[in-house]
LOZA-849847 format. One line per 4 residues: number of its first residue (from 1); their letters; for each residue y, z, x of C-alpha. Coordinates in steps of 0.001 Angstrom, whole numbers. Layout:
% LOZA-849847
NUM = A = Y Z X; ...
END
This chain:
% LOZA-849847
1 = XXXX = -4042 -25945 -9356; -3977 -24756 -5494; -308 -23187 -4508; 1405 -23441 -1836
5 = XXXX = 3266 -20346 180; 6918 -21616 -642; 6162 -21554 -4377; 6246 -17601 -3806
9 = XXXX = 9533 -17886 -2658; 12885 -16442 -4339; 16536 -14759 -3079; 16223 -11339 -3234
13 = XXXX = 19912 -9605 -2983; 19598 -7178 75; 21498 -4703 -3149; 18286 -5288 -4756
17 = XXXX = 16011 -3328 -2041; 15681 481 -3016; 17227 2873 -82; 16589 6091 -1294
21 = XXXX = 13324 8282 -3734; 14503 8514 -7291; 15676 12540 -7817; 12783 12566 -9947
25 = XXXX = 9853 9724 -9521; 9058 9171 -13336; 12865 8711 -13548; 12031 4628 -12755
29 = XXXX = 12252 1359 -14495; 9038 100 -15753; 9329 -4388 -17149; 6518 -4802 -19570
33 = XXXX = 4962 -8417 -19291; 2773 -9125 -21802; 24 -11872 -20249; -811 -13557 -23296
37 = XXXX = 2666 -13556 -25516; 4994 -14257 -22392; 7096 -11222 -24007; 8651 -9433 -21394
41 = XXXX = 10106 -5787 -22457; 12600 -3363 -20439; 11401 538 -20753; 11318 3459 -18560
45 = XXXX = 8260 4457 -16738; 7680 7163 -18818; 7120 5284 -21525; 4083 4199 -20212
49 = XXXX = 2032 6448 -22509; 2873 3743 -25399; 722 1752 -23931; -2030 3272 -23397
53 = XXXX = -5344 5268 -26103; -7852 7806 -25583; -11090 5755 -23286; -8524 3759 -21281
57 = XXXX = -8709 3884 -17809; -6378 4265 -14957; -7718 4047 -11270; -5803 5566 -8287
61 = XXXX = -5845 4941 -4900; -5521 8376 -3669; -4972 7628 572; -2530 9143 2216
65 = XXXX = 261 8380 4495; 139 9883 8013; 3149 10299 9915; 2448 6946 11899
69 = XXXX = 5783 6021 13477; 6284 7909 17098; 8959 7443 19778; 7462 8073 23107
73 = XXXX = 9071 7498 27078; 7657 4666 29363; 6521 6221 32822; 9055 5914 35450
77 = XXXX = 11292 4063 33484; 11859 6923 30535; 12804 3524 28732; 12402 4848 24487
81 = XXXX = 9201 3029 23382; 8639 3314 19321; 4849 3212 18181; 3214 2283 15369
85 = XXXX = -219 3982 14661; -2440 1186 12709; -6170 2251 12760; -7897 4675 14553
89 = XXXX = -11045 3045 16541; -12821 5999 18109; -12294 9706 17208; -14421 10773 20378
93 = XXXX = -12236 7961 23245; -8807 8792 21054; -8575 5291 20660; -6391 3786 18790
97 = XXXX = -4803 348 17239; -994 585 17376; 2118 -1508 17609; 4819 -1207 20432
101 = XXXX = 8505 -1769 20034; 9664 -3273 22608; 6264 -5196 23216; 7448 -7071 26303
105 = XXXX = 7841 -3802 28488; 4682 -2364 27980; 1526 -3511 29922; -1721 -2516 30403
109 = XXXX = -1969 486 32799; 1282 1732 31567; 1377 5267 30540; 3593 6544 27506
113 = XXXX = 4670 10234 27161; 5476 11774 23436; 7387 14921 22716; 10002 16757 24630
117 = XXXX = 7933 18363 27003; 5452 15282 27594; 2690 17245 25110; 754 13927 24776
121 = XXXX = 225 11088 27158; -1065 7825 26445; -2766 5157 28308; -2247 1028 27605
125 = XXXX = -5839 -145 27545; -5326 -3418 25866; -3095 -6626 24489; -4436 -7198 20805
129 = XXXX = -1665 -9660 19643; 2342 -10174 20831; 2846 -6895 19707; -442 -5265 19418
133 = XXXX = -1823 -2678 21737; -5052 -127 22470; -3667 3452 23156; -5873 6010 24508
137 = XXXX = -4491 9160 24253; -5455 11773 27127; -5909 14303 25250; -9064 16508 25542
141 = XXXX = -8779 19261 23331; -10601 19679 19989; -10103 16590 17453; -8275 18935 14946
145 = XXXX = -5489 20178 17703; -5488 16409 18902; -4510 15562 15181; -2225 18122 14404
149 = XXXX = -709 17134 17688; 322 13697 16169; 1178 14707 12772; 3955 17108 14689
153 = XXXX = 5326 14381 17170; 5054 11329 14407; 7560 10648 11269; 6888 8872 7708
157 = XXXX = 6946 5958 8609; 9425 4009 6374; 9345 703 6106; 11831 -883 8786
161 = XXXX = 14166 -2313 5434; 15102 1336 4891; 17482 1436 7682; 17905 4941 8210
165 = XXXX = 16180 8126 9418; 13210 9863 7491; 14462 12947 5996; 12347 15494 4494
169 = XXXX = 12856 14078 1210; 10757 11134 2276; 8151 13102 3539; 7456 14233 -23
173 = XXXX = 8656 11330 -2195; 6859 8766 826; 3791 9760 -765; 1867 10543 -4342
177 = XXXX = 1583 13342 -6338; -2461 13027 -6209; -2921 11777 -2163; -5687 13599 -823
181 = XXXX = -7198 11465 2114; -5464 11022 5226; -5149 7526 6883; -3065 5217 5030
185 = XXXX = 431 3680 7012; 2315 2970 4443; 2475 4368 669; 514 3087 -2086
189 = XXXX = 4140 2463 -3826; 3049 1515 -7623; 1487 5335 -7432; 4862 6962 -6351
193 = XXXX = 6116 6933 -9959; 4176 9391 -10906; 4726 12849 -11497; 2324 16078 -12423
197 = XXXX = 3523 15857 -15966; 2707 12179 -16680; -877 12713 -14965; -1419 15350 -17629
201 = XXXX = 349 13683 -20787; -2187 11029 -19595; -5331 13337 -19526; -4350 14729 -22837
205 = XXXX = -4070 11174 -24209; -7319 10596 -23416; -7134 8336 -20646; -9652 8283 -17553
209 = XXXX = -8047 9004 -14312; -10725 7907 -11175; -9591 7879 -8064; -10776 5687 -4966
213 = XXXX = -9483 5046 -1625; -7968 2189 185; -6514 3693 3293; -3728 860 3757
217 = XXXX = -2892 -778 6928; -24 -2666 8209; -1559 -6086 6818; -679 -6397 3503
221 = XXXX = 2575 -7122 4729; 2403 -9472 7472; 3828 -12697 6622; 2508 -15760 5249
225 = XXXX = 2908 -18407 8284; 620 -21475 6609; 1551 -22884 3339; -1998 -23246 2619
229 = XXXX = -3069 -20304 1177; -6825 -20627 2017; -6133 -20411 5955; -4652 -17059 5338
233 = XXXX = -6491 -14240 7317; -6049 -10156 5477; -7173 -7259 8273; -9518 -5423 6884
237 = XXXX = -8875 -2158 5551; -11464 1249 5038; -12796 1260 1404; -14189 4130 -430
241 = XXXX = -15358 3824 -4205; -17672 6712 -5213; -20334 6000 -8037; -18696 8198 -10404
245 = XXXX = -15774 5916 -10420; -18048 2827 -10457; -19377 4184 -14005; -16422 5374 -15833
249 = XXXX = -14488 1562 -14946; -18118 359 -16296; -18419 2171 -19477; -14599 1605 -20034
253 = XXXX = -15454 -2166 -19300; -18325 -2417 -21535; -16758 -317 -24643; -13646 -3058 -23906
257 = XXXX = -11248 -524 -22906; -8206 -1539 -20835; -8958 -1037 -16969; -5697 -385 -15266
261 = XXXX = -5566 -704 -11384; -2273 1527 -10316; -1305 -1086 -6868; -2195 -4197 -5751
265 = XXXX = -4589 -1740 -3292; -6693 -196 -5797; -7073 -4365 -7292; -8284 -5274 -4091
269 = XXXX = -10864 -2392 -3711; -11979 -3185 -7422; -12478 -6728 -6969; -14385 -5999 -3927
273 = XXXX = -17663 -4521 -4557; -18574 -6499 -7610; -21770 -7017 -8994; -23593 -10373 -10260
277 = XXXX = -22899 -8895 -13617; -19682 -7996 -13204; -19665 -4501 -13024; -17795 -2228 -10373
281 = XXXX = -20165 -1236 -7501; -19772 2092 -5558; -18666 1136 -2057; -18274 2561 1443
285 = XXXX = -17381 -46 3603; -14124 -2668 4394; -12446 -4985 2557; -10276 -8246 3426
289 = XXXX = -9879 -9358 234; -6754 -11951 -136; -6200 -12756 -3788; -3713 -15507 -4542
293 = XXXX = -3599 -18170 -7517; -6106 -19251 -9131; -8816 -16416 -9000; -10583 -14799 -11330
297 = XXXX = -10621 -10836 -12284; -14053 -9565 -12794; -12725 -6065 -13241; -9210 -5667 -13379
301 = XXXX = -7484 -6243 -17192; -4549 -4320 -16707; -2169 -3304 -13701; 1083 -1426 -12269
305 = XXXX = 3199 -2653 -9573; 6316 -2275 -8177; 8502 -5434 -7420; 7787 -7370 -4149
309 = XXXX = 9287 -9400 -1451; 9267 -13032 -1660; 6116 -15078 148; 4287 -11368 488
313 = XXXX = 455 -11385 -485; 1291 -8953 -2824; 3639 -11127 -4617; 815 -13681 -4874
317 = XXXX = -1756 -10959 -5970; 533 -9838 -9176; 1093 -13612 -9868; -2654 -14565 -9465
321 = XXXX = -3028 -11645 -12363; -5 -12180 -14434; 276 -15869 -13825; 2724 -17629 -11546
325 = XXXX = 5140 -19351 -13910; 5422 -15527 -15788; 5868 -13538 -12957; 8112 -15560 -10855
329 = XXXX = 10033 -15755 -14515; 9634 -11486 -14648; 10945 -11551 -11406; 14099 -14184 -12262
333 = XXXX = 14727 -11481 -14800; 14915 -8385 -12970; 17153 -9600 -9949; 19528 -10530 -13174
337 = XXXX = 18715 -7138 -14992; 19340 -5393 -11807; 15588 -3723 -10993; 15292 -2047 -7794
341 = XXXX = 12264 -3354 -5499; 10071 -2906 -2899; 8584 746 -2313; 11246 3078 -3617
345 = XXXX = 11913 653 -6377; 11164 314 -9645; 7840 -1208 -11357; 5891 -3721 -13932
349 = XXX = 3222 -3392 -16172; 1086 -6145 -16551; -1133 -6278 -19783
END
């Protein structure tokens, strides 16, 4: 049966939305829902071990978040112009995809200074959308200074629900243990629960730990605006899958080994690059994968998430994989049982 957007609709309590990093990531929630049964358990994240035996297998997306948000000064004006780095189109032209806040001031030909002694000027190039622009930053030294340059002048950039500041507590707990790759804007969240220790307790177990990388844009959480699913349009987002992780997920699949995909990410870069036999492919390339209701996991058998906002794609991801009448039940349940969502939230397990 086809869904419709406002069946992915629920009130979440503003209480509900996490504010601040847990003093210790692993400290977190984790709701059990149990596909087949219905059974839905209450545990603590580190208690994910139970559920888990030597030749399982865990993927990671192991992007990381660059310090996208900048406040820069219109020329002329000096009016305070906030930033939003989205995708970088051309490393040689310093051209980039970003967001501008407020949108309505800025024009093409305008020119935007960053930093207190104007150490890097801009130049409006294009309109993408109401909000979208094409920066290109005058900037001619070496690409290295150019992007050290930006990780100085830019902050974490929080998602606008956490009204406040990013301290340097966010810098570290805005991003997981194992991120490696730069180029993400915002956090693979479901990953932030981890800490060092449960990565090893893991590795002892047994388990298999890939890693790929889904460097994640802005998209995943742009509204819904048609209530027909199908004439929903992802962006595309930078995929990279490596052929060692293509053959563990296959020799876990074929010895019938749970396959775990930590974030809705790392299940959309799975159930990208299939093959006609419905094995994991090694990919370099993009996705825009939208999963919603009904669809049909080649790869994925198992996954972690953390709770979501109502009518977000990633809401209809988890319910495509745990089934909507469960999850939207799971989700009934932990507003009453008091579950922290969104990024610094807490999480589910889906098996």
């Amino acid at each position: 049966m086809k869904l419709k957007l406002s069946q992915f609709d629920f009130k979440l309590p503003p209480e509900r939305l996490a504010q601040e990093p847990l003093l210790n990531r692993d400290d977190s929630r984790m709701m059990v829902v149990h596909r087949n049964s219905g059974l839905i358990e209450h545990k603590k994240f580190v208690d994910i071990l139970d559920y888990f035996e030597e030749g399982d297998v865990m993927i990671f997306n192991n992007t990381k978040v660059i310090p996208a948000r900048l406040y820069g000064n219109k020329e002329k004006t000096g009016a305070k112009i906030e930033v939003f780095l989205m995708r970088e189109l051309n490393k040689e032209s310093r051209l980039w995809d970003v967001l501008v806040d407020p949108a309505r001031k800025i024009r093409i030909g305008n020119k935007l200074y960053f930093g207190e002694n104007d150490d890097l000027i801009a130049e409006v190039i294009d309109n993408t959308t109401s909000r979208g622009r094409t920066l290109r930053f005058l900037h001619d030294a070496p690409y290295d200074e150019f992007k050290q340059k930006i990780e100085l002048l830019g902050q974490t950039p929080l998602p606008k629900y956490i009204n406040r500041e990013p301290t340097a507590e966010d810098e570290e707990k805005y991003q997981t243990v194992y991120a490696k790759h730069k180029g993400a804007v915002a956090a693979p969240t479901a990953g932030l629960h981890f800490s060092k220790i449960i990565l090893k307790k893991l590795e002892i177990l047994g388990v298999h730990i890939p890693e790929l990388t889904l460097h994640i844009g802005l998209g995943t959480f742009r509204p819904v605006e048609v209530e027909d699913l199908s004439k929903h349009k992802m962006d595309s987002e930078e995929v990279f899958i490596p052929s060692s992780v293509a053959e563990i997920v296959n020799n876990g699949l074929a010895k019938k080994r749970k396959i775990c995909a930590v974030g809705t990410t790392t299940v959309r870069a799975i159930e990208t690059p299939v093959s006609s036999y419905q094995t994991l492919k090694s990919y370099n390339g993009w996705t825009n994968k939208f999963i919603f209701p009904p669809y049909d996991f080649q790869i994925t058998n198992c996954m972690l998430t953390n709770f979501h906002s109502p009518k977000s794609t990633v809401l209809m991801l988890v319910a495509a994989f745990g089934g909507h009448e469960l999850i939207m039940k799971a989700y009934r349940e932990a507003i009453k049982e008091k579950y922290k969502f969104l990024s610094y939230g807490d999480c589910m397990l889906i098996i």
